[in-house]
DRENPA-3360 file (N, C-alpha, C; in nm, 2 decimals, always signed):
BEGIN
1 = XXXXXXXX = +7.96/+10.95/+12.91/+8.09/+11.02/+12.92/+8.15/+11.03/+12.78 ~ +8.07/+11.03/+12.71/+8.09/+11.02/+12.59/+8.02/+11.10/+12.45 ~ +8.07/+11.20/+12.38/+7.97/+11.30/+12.30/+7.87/+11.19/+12.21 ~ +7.81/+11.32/+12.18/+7.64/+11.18/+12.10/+7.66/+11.13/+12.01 ~ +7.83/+11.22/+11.89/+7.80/+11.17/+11.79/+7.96/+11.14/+11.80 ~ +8.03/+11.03/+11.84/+8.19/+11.02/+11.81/+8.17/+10.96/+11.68 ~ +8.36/+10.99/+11.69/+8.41/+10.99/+11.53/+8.55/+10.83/+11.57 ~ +8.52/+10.72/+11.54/+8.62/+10.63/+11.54/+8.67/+10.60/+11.43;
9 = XXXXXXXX = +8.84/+10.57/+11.46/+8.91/+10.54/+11.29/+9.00/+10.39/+11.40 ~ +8.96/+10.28/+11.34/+9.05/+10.14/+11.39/+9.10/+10.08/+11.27 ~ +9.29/+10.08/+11.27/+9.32/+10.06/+11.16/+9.38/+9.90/+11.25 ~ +9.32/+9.84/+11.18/+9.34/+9.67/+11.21/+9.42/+9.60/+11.13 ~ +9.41/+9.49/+11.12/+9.53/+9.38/+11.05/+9.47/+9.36/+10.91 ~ +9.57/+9.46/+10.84/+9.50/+9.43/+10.65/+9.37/+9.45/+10.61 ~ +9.27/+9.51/+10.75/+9.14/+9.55/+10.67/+9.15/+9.65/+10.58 ~ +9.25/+9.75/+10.61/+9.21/+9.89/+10.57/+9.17/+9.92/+10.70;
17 = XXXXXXXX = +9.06/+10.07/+10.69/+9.05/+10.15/+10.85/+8.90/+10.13/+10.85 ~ +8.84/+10.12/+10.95/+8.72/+10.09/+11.03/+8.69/+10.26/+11.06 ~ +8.57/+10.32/+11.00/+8.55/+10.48/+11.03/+8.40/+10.44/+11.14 ~ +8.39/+10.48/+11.24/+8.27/+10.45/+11.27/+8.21/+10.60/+11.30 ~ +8.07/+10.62/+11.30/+8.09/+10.75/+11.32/+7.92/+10.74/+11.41 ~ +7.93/+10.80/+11.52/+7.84/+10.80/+11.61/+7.79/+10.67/+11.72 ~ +7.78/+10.69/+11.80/+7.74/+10.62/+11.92/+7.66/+10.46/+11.87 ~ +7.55/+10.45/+11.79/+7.52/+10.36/+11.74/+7.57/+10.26/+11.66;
25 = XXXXXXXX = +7.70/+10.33/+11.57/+7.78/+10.22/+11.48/+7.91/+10.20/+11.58 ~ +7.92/+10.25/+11.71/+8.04/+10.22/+11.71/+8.01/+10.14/+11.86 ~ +7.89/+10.13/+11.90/+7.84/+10.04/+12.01/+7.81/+9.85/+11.92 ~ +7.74/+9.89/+11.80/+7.73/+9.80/+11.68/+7.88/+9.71/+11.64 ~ +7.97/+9.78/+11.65/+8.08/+9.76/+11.61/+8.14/+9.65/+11.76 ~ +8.16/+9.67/+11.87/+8.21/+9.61/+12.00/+8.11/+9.53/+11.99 ~ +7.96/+9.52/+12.02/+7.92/+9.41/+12.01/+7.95/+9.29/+11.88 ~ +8.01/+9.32/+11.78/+8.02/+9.24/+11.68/+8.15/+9.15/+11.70;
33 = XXXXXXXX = +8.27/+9.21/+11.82/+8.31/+9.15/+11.89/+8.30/+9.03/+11.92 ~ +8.23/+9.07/+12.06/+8.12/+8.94/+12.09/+8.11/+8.84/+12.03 ~ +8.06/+8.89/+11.92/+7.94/+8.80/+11.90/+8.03/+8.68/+11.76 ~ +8.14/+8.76/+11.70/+8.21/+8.67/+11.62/+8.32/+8.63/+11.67 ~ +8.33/+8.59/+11.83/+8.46/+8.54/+11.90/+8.60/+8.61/+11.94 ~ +8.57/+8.77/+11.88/+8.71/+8.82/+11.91/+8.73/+8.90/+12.03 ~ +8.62/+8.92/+12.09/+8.62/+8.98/+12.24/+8.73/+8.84/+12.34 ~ +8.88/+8.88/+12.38/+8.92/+8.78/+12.47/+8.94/+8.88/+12.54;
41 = XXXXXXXX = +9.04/+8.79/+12.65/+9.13/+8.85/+12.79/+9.23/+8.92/+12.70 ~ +9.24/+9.03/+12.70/+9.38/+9.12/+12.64/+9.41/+9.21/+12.75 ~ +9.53/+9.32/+12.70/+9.58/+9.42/+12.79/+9.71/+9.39/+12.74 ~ +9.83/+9.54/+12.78/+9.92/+9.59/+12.77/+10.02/+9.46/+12.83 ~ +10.11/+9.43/+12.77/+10.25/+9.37/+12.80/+10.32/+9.51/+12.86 ~ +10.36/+9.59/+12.75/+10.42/+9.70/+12.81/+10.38/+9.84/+12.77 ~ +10.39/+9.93/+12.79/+10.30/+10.05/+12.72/+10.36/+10.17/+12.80 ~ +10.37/+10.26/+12.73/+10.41/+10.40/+12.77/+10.21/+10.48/+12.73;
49 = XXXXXXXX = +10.19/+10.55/+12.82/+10.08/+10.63/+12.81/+10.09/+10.80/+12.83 ~ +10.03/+10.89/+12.75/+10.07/+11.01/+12.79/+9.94/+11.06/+12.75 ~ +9.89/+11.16/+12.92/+9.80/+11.20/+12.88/+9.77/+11.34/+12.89 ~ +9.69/+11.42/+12.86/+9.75/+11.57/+12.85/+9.60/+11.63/+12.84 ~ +9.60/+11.81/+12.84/+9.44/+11.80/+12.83/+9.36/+11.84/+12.71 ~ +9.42/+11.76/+12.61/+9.34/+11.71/+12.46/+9.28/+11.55/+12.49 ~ +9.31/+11.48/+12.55/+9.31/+11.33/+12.55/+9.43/+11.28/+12.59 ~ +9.43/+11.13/+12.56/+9.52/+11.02/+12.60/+9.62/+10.94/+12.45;
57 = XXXXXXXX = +9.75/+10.96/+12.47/+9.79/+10.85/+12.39/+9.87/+10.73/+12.47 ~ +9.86/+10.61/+12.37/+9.93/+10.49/+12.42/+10.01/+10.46/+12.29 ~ +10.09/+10.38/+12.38/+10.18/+10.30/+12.26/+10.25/+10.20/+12.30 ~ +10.29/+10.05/+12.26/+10.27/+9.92/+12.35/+10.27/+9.79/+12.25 ~ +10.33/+9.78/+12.35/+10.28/+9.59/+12.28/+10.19/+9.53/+12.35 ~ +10.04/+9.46/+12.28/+10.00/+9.43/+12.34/+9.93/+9.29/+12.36 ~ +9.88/+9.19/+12.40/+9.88/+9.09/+12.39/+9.72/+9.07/+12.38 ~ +9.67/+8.96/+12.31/+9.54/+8.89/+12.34/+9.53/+8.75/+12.31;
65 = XXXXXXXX = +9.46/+8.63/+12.42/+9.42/+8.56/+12.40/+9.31/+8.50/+12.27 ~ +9.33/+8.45/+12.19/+9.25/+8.35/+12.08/+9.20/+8.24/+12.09 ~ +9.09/+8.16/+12.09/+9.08/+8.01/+12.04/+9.11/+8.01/+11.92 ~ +9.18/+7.87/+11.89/+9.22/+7.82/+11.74/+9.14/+7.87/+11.58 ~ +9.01/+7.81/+11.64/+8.90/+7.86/+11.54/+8.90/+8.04/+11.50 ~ +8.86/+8.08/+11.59/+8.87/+8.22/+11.54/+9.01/+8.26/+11.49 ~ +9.12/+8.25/+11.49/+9.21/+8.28/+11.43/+9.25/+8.21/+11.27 ~ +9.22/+8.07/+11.22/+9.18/+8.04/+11.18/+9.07/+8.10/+11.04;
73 = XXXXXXXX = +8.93/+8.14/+11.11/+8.87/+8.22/+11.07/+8.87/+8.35/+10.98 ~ +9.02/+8.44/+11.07/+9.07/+8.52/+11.06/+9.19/+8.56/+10.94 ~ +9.21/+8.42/+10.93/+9.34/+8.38/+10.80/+9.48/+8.32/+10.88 ~ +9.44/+8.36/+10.97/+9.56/+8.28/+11.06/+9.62/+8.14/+11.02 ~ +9.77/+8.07/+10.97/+9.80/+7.94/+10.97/+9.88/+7.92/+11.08 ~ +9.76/+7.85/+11.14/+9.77/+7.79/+11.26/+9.79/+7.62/+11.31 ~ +9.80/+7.52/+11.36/+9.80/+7.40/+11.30/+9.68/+7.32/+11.42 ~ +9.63/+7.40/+11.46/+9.54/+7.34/+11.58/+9.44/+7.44/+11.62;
81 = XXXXXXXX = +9.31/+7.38/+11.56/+9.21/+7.48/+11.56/+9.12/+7.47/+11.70 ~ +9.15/+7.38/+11.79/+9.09/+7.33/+11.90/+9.19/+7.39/+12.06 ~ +9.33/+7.46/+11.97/+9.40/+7.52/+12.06/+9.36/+7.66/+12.12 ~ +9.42/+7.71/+12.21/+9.42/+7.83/+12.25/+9.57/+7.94/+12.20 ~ +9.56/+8.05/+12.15/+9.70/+8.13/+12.12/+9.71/+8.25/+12.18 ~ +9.85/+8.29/+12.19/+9.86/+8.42/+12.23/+9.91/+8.50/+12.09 ~ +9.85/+8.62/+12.13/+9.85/+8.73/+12.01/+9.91/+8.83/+12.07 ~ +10.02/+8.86/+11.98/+10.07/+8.99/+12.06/+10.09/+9.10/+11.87;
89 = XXXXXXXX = +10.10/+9.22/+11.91/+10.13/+9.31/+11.83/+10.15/+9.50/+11.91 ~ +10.20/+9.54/+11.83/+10.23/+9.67/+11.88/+10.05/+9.77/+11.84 ~ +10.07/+9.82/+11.89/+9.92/+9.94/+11.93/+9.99/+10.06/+11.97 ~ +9.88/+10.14/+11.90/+9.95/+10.33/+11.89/+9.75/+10.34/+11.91 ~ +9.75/+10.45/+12.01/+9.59/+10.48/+12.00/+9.62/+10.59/+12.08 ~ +9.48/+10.69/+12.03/+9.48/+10.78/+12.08/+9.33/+10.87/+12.07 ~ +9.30/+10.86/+12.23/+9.17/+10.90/+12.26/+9.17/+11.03/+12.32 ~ +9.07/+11.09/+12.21/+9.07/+11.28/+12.22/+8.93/+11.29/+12.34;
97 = XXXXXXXX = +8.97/+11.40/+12.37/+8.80/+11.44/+12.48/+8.79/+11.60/+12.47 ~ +8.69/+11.62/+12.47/+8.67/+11.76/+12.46/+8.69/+11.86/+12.60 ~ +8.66/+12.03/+12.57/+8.70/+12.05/+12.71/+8.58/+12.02/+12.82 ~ +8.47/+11.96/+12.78/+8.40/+11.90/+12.90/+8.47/+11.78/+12.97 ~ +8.54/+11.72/+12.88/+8.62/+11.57/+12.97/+8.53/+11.48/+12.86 ~ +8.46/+11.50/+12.79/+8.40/+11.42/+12.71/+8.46/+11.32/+12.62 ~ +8.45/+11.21/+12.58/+8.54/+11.13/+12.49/+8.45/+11.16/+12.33 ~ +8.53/+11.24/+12.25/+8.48/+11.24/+12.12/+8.56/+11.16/+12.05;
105 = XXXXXXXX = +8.60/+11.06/+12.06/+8.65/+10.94/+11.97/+8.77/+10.89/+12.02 ~ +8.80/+10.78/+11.93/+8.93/+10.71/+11.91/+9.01/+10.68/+11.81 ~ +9.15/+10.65/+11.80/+9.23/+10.62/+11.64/+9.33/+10.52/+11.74 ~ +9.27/+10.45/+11.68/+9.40/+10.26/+11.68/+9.41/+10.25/+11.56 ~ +9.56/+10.20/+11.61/+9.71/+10.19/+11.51/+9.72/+10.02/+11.55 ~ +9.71/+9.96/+11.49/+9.79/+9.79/+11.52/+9.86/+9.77/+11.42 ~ +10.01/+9.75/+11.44/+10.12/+9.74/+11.35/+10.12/+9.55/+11.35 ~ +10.07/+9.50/+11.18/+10.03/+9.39/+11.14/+10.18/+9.34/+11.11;
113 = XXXXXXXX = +10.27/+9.43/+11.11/+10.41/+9.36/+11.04/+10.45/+9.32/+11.17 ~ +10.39/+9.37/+11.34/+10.48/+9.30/+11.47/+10.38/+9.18/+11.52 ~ +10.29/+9.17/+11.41/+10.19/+9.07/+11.48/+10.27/+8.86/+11.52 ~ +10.28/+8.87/+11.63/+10.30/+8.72/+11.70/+10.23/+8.63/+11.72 ~ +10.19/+8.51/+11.69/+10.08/+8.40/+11.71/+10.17/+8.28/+11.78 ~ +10.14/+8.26/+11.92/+10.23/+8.16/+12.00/+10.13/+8.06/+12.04 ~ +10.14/+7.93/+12.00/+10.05/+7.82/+12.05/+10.08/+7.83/+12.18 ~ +9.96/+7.86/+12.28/+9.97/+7.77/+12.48/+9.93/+7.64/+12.50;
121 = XXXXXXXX = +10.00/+7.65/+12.55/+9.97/+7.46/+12.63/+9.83/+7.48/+12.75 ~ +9.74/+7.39/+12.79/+9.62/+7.41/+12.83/+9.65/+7.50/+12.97 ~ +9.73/+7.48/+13.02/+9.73/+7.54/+13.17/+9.82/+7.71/+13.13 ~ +9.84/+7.74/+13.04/+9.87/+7.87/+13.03/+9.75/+7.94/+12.97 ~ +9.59/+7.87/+12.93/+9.49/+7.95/+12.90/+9.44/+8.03/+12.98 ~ +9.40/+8.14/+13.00/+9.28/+8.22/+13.11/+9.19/+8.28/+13.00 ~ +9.04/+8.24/+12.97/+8.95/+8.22/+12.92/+8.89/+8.34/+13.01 ~ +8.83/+8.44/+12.94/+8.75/+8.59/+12.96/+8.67/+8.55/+13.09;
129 = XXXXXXXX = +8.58/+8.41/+13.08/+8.51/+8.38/+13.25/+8.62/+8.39/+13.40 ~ +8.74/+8.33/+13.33/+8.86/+8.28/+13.44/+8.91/+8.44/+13.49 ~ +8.91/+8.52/+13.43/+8.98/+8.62/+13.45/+8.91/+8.73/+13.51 ~ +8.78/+8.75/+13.45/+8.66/+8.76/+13.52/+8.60/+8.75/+13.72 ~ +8.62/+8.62/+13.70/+8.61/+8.58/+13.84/+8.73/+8.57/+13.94 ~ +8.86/+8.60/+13.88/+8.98/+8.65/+13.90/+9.01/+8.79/+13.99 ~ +8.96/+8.89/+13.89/+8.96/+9.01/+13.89/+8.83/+9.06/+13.98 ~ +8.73/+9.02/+13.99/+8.63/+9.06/+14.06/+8.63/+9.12/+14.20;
137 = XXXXXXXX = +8.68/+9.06/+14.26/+8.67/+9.08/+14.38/+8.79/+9.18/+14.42 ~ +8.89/+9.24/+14.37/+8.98/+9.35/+14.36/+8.93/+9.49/+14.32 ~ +8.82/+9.42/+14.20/+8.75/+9.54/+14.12/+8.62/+9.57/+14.22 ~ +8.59/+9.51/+14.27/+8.43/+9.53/+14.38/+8.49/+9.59/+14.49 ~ +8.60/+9.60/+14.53/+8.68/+9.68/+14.69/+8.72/+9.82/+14.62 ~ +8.77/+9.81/+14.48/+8.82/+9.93/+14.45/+8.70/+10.03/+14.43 ~ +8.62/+9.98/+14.36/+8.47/+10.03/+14.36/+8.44/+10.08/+14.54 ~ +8.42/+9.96/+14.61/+8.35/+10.02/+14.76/+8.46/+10.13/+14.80;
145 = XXXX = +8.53/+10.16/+14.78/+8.65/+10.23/+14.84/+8.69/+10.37/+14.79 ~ +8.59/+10.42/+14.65/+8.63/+10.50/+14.58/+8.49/+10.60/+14.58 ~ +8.48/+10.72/+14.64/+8.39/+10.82/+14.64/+8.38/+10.89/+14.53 ~ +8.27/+10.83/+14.50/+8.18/+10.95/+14.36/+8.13/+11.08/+14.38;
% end
């Protein structure tokens, strides 16, 4: 659902902007996610969405779970590397599609000057497994229930 060669711009926290350009660097890119700990449980606190038929914009505060370490990692001063934190910051994104319905890219905005780092106490964590097997069975009815 997606053209062969998109064009992504992710302007993050003091990198500068992340240009990815085609399906391979920007599949490369989410997996790097993964694989260096920053894939958590996130989503919208609050968000206004408007979508129209050029694409989708958002704009929000949005929240994500951290372990200590990776934030840490990240430059974060934190005082407990063995903790879990919540991250919240504002997000502006906006996903263009062509007139097939195609998604030819994306542009995230993360506003680093609203960025929040709140230590949780253990029973406020939900760890990507927890939320996971949470969600599942909501997401498996919506699925059987929805004609393709």
């Amino acid at each position: 659902m997606t053209v062969a060669e998109p064009h992504y711009r992710i302007q993050g926290r003091g990198d500068g902007v992340v240009i990815l350009e085609g399906g391979a660097e920007v599949a490369e890119f989410y997996s790097s996610l993964t694989e260096d700990g920053l894939a958590s449980v996130f989503g919208p606190i609050h968000e206004k969405v408007q979508v129209d038929d050029w694409g989708v914009a958002s704009h929000g505060l949005w929240g994500y779970y951290f372990p200590g370490h990776v934030l840490a990692a990240a430059g974060d001063c934190i005082d407990d590397v063995d903790a879990w934190y919540h991250v919240t910051n504002l997000h502006a994104g906006i996903w263009r599609y062509n007139t097939n319905g195609l998604l030819e890219g994306e542009n995230v905005y993360i506003d680093s000057a609203s960025r929040r780092v709140e230590k949780l106490a253990d029973d406020q964590v939900l760890t990507a497994q927890e939320a996971l097997e949470f969600l599942q069975p909501a997401l498996e009815a919506e699925l059987a229930s929805t004609e393709f």
